[in-house]
C-alpha positions as CSV (number, residue, x, y, z in Angstrom):
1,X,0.0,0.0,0.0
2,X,1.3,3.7,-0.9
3,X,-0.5,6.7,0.0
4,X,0.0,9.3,-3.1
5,X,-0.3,13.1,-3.1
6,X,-1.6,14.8,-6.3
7,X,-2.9,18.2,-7.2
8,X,-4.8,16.5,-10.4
9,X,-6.4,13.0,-9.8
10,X,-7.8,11.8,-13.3
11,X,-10.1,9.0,-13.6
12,X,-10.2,7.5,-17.4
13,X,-7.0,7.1,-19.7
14,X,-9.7,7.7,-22.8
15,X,-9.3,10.8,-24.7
16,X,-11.3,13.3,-22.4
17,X,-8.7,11.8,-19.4
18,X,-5.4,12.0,-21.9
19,X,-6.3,15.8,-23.0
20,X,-6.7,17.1,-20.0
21,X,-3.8,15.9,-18.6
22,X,-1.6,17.2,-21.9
23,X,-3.4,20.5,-21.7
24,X,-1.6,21.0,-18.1
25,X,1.1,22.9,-17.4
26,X,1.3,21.6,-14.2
27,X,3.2,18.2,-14.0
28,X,1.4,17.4,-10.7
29,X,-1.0,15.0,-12.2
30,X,-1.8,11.2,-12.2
31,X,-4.4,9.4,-14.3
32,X,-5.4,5.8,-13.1
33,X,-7.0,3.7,-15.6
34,X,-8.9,0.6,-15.0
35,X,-7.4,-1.1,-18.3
36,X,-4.2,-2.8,-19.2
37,X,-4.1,0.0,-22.3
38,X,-5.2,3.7,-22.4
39,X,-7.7,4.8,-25.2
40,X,-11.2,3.8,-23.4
41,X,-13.6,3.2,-25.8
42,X,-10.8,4.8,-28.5
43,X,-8.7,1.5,-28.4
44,X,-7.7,-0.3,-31.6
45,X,-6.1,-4.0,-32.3
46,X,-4.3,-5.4,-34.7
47,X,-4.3,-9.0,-36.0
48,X,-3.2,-10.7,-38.9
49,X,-3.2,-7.5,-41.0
50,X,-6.8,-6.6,-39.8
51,X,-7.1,-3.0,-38.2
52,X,-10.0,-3.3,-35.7
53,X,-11.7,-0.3,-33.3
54,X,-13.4,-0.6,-30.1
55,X,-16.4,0.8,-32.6
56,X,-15.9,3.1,-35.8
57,X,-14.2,6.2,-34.5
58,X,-13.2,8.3,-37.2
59,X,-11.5,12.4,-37.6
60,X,-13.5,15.2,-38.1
61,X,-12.8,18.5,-36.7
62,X,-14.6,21.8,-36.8
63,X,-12.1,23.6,-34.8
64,X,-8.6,24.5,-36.2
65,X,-7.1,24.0,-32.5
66,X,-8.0,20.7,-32.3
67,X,-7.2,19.6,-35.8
68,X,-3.9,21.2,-35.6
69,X,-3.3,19.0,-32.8
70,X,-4.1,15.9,-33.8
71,X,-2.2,16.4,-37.2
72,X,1.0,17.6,-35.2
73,X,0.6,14.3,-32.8
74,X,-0.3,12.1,-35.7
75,X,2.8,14.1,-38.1
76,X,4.7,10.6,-38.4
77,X,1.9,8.1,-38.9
78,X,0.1,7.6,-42.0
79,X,-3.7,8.4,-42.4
80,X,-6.2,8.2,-44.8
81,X,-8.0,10.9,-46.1
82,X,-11.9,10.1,-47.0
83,X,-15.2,11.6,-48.6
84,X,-17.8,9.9,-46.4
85,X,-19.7,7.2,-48.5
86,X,-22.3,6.0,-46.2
87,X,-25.7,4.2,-47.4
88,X,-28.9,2.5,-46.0
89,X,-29.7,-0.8,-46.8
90,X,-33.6,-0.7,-47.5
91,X,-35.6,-3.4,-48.6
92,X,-33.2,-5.1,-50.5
93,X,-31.7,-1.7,-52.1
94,X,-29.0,0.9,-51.1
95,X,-30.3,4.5,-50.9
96,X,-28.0,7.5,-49.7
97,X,-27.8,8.5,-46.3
98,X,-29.7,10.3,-45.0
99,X,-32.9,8.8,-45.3
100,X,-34.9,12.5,-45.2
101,X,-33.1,13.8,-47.9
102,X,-33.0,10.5,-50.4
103,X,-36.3,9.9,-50.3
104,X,-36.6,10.3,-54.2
105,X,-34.6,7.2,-54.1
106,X,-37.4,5.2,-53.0
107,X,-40.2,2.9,-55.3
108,X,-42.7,5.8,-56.6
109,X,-45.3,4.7,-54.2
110,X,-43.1,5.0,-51.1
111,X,-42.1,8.3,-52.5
112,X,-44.8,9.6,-52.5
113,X,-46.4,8.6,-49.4
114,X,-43.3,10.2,-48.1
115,X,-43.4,13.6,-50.0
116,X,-47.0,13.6,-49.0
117,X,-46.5,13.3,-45.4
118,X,-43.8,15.4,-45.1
119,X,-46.4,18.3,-47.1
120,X,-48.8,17.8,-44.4
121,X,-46.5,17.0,-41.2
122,X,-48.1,18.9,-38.0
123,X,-45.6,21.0,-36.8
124,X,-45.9,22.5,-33.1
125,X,-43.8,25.3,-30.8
126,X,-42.5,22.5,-28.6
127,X,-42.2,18.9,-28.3
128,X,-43.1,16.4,-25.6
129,X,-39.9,13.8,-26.7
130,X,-38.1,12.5,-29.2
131,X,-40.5,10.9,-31.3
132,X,-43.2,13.6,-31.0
133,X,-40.5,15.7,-32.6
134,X,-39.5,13.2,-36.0
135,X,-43.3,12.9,-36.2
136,X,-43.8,16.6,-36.3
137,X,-40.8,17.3,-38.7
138,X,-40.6,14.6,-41.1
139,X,-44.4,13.2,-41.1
140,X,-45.2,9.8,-40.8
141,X,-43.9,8.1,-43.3
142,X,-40.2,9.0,-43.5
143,X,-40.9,8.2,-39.6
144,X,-42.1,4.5,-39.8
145,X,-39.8,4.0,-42.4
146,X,-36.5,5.0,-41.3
147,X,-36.5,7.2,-38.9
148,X,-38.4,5.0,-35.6
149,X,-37.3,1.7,-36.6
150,X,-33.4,2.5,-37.2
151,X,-33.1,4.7,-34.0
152,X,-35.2,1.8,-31.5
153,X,-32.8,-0.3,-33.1
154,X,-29.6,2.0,-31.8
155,X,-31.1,3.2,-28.6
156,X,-32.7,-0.2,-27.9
157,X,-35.6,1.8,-26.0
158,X,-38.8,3.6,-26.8
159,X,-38.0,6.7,-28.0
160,X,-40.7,8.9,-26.1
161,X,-39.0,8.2,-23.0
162,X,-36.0,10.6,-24.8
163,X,-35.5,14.4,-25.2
164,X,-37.0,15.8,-27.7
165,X,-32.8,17.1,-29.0
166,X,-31.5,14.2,-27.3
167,X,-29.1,14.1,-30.6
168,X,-28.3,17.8,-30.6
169,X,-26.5,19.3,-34.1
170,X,-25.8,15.4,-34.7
171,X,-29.3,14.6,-35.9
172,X,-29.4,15.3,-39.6
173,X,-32.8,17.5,-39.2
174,X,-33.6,18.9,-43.4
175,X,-36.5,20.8,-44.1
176,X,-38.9,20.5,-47.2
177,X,-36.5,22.8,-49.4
178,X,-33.8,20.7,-48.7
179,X,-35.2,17.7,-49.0
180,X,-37.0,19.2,-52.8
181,X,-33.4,20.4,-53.6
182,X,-31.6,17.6,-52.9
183,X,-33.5,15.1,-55.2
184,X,-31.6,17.2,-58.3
185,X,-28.1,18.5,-56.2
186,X,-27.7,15.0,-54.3
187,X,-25.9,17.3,-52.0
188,X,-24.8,15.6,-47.9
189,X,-24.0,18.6,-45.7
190,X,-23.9,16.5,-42.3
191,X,-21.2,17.4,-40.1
192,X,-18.8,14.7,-41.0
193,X,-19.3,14.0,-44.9
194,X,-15.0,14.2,-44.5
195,X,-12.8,12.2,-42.2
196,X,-9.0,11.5,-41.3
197,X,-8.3,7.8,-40.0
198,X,-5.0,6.1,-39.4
199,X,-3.8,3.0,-40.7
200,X,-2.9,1.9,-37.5
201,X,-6.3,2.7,-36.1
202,X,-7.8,5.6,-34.0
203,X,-6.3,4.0,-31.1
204,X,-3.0,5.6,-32.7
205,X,-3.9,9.1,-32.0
206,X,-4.5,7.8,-28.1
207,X,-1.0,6.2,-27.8
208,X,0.4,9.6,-29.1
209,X,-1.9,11.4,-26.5
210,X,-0.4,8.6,-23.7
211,X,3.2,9.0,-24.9
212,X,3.2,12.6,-24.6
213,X,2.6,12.4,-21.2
214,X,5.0,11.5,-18.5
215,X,3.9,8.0,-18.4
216,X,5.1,7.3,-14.2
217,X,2.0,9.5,-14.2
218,X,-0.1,6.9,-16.1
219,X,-1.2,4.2,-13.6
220,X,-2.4,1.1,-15.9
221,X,-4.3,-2.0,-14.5
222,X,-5.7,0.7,-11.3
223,X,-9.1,0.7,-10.6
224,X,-10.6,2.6,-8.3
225,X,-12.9,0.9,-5.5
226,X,-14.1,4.2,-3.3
227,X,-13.7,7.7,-3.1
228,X,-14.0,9.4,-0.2
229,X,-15.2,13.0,-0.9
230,X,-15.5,14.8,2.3
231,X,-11.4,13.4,2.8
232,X,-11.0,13.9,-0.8
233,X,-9.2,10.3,-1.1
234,X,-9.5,7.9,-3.8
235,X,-8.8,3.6,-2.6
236,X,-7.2,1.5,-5.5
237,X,-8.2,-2.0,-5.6
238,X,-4.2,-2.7,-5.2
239,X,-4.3,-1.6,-1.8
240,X,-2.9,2.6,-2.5
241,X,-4.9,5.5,-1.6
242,X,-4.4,8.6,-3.6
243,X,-5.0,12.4,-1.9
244,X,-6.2,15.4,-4.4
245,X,-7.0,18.8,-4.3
246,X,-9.1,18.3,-7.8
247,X,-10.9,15.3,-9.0
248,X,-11.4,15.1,-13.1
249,X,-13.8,11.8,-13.8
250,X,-14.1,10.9,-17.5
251,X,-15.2,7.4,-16.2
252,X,-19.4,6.9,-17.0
253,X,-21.3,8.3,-14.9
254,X,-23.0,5.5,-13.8
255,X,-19.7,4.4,-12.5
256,X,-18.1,7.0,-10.9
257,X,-21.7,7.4,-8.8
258,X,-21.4,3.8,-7.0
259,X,-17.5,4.9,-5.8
260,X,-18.8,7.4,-2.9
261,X,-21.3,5.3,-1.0
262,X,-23.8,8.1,-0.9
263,X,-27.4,7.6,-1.0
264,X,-28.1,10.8,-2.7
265,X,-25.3,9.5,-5.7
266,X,-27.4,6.2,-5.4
267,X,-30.6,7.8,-6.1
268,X,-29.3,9.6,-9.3
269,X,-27.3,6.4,-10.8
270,X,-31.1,4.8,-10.5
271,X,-32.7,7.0,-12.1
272,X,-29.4,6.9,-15.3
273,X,-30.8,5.2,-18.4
274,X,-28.7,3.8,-21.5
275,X,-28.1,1.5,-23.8
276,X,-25.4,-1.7,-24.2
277,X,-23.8,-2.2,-27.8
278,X,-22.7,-5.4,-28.7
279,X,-20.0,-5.0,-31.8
280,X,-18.3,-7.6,-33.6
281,X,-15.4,-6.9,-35.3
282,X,-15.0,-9.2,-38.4
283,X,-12.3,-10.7,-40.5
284,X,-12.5,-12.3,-43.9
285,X,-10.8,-14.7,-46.5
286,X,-11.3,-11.9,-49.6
287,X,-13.1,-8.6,-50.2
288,X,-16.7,-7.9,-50.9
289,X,-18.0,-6.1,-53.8
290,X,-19.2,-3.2,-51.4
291,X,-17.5,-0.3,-51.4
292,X,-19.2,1.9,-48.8
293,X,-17.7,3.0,-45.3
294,X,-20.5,2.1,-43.3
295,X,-24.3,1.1,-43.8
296,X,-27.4,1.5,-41.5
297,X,-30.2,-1.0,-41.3
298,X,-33.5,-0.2,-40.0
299,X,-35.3,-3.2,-40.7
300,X,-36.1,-5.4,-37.6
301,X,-35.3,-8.4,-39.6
302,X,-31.5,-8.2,-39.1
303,X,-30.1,-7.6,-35.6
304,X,-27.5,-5.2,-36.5
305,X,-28.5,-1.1,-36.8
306,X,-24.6,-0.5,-38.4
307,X,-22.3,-2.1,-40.5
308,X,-19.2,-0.7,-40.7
309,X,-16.1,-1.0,-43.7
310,X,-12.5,-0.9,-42.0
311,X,-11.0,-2.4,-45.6
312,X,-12.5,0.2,-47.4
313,X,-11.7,2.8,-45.5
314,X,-7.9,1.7,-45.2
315,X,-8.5,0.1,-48.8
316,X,-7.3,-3.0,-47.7
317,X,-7.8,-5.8,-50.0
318,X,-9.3,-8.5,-47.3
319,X,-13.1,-7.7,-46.2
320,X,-13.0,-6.0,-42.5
321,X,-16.1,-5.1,-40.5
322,X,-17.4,-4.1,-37.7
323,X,-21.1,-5.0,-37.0
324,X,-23.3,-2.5,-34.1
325,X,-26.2,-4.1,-32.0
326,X,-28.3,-2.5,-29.5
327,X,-29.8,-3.8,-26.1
328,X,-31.1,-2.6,-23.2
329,X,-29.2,-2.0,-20.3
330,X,-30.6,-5.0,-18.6
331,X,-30.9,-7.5,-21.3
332,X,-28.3,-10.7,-21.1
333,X,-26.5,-10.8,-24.0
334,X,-26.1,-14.3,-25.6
335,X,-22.9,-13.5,-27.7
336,X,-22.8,-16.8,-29.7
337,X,-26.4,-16.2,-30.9
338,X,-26.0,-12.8,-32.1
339,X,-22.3,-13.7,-33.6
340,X,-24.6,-16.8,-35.6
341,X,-27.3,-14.4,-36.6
342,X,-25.2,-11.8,-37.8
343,X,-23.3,-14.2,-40.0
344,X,-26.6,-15.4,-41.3
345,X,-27.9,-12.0,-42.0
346,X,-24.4,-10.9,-43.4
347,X,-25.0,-13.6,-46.4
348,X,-28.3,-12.5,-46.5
349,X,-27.7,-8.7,-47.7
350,X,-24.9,-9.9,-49.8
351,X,-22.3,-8.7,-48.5
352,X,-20.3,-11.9,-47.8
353,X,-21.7,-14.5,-50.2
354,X,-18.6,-17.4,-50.6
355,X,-16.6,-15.7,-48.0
356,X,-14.7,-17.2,-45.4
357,X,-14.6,-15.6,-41.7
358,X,-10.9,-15.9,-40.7
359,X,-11.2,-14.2,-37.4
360,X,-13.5,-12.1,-35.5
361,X,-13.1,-10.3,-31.4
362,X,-16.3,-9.2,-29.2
363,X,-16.9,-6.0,-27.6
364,X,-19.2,-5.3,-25.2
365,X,-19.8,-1.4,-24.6
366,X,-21.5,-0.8,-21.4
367,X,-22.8,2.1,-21.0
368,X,-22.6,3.0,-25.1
369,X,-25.3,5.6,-26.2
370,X,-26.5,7.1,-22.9
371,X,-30.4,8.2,-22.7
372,X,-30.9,12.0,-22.7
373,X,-33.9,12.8,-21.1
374,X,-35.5,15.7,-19.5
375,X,-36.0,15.5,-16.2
376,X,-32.7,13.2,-15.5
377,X,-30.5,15.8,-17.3
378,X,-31.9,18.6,-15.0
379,X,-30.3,16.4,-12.3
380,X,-27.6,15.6,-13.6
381,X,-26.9,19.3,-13.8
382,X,-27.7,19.8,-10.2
383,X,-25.6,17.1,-9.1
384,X,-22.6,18.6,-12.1
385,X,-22.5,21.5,-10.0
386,X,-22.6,20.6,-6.3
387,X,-19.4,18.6,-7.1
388,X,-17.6,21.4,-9.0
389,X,-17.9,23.1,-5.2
390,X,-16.0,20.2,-4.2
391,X,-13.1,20.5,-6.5
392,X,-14.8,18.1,-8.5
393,X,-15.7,18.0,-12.6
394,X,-16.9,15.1,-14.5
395,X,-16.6,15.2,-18.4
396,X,-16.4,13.7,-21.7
397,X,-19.2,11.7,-23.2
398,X,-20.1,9.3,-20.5
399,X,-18.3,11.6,-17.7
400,X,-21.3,14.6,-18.4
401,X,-23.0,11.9,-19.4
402,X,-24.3,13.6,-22.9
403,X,-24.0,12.9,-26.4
404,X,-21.5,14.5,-28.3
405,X,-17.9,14.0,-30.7
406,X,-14.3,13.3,-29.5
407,X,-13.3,16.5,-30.8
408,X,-16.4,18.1,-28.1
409,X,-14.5,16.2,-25.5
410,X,-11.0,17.3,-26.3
411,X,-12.1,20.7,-26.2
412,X,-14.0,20.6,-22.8
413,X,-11.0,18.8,-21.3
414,X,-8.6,21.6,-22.7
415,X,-11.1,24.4,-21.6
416,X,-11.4,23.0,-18.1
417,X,-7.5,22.2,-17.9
418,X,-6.9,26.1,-18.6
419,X,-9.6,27.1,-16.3
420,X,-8.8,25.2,-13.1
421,X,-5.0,26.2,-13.3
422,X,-6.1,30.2,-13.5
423,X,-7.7,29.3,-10.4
């Protein structure tokens, strides 16, 4: 056992937990990190010439700060430069994503119901939740057909129970102009429709974070068991205990809640919904004849919401993948079912007809897309700012619990690293 003193104690070696630190000037830090590697959900492996992701993470940036960075960490590693090619597999047929904006693409018939729908849609000032809000910008049919099926596949929930901007600036929202203009301009101005990846994998860009840090700072294989917030102490499961004056947590929220014993953190983590997201991540024998990046699937009939290209992204010869399924947060997942279903369903969209599966790994995310809704995020805020009194800030994705990029977390990480050493 050891008893540590540190200025900055930083929970998470993912990307929120590596920024931060390399934002510091201070060299009075330590980040522990439950894994054997840093990265978090930003981790990649590599076997037998296949590049493989926790999930897709890919590079887009909309500041110059942060893309400056990256490029100036990434300087000596090759990446890939891509125009997004993304589709939706829809009975049968490929349309263009997104599905609001392609839906000229569609049989005549389904057109039309759509065009028709979206004509007469009943817009209102305000909506009660998610759903309430597709219905009253998109009309039913662009709804039923994408729009509710494909996102109950992702969030593996009903979607009333969400905010109505539980997606914020991610959700492709288009209007009836747009969506006119677009059946002649076949224009995509969603916010990634251009993306840098590495050949070694995103995980890259977190090894460079990790290297650039003093790495005796980095504790590996540490999981926290407790913190003790009136004492501000944080137990290790290997027996050290670590003092602070400031507490960063980039580890989910749900997680970070059951370390101080409190009944008032217990009630919140209750009250925490979210998703799981099963992903495979698939080798094969040869390449496909698809040449998109990724593919969504709304229809119930196949288990997987996301498909996902690694070869033709890298434009790698053999046929990589990874493969997105959505559960609850309390469903049991039976991995050898899915992993049979998926391979079934794989042959059945045609995307690995006489192809061999040379290797495959599983990932479990838990917690993966986390549930915005009203009245939790109104607590969440509460709580978000009682612990900032104590010297304590939680960020990042599953930290503020919220949806939002990697670049959103690098730059709330670097805002709050300059703002707490001003202090």
């Amino acid at each position: 056992m050891e008893k540590i003193n540190t200025k900055y104690l930083i929970l998470g070696a993912g990307v929120s937990g590596l920024t931060f630190a390399n934002f510091l000037k201070s060299n009075d830090y330590i980040v522990v990190e439950k894994d054997s590697r840093p990265g978090g959900y930003c981790k990649t492996t590599i076997k037998d010439n296949y590049v493989w992701d926790y999930a897709g993470h890919f590079f887009h940036f909309k500041t110059d700060e942060m893309k400056s960075l990256f490029e100036e960490k990434m300087k000596d590693e090759k990446l890939v430069k891509q125009d997004k090619n993304t589709k939706i597999y829809y009975k049968n047929s490929l349309i263009n994503y997104p599905f609001q904006t392609n839906i000229h693409q569609l049989p005549k018939d389904e057109f039309i119901d759509c065009l028709y729908d979206l004509f007469n849609k009943e817009e209102k000032e305000d909506y009660d939740n998610f759903l309430d809000m597709l219905y009253g910008k998109f009309g039913k049919s662009i709804v039923e057909k994408f729009l509710k099926p494909y996102n109950e596949k992702l969030y593996a929930c009903n979607l009333n129970k969400l905010d109505k901007d539980a997606m914020g600036r991610f959700f492709p929202y288009a209007d009836l102009k747009q969506i006119i203009n677009n059946m002649k301009a076949n224009e995509n101005n969603s916010y990634n429709n251009q993306f840098l990846y590495p050949r070694k994998g995103a995980g890259a860009f977190m090894d460079k974070l990790y290297e650039s840090l003093d790495v005796n700072k980095v504790k590996l294989n540490a999981r926290v068991t407790k913190i003790d917030i009136d004492n501000k102490e944080a137990y290790i499961e290997n027996g050290d205990v670590i003092s602070y004056e400031y507490l960063i947590n980039t580890s989910p929220l749900n997680q970070f809640l059951q370390l101080s014993g409190r009944q008032e953190d217990k009630n919140l983590l209750e009250k925490l919904s979210y998703n799981k997201v099963l992903v495979f991540n698939l080798g094969f024998e040869k390449k496909s004849d698809f040449d998109e990046h990724w593919i969504y699937l709304p229809e119930k009939e196949y288990n997987y919401y996301r498909i996902g290209f690694y070869n033709n992204i890298l434009n790698d010869e053999k046929l990589s993948m990874y493969i997105e399924i959505g559960f609850s947060k309390d469903d049991e997942i039976d991995v050898n079912k899915e992993l049979k279903e998926t391979l079934e369903n794989l042959e059945k969209n045609g995307i690995t007809k006489d192809n061999k599966l040379v290797d495959h790994e599983t990932i479990i995310m838990d917690p993966a897309y986390v549930h915005i809704e009203k009245e939790t995020t109104e607590e969440i805020n509460k709580y978000m700012k009682k612990i900032n009194e104590m010297n304590i800030y939680s960020i990042g994705r599953y930290g503020a619990w919220t949806y939002c990029s990697m670049e959103d977390a690098m730059i709330s990480a670097k805002e709050l690293a300059n703002k707490l050493e001003q202090e």
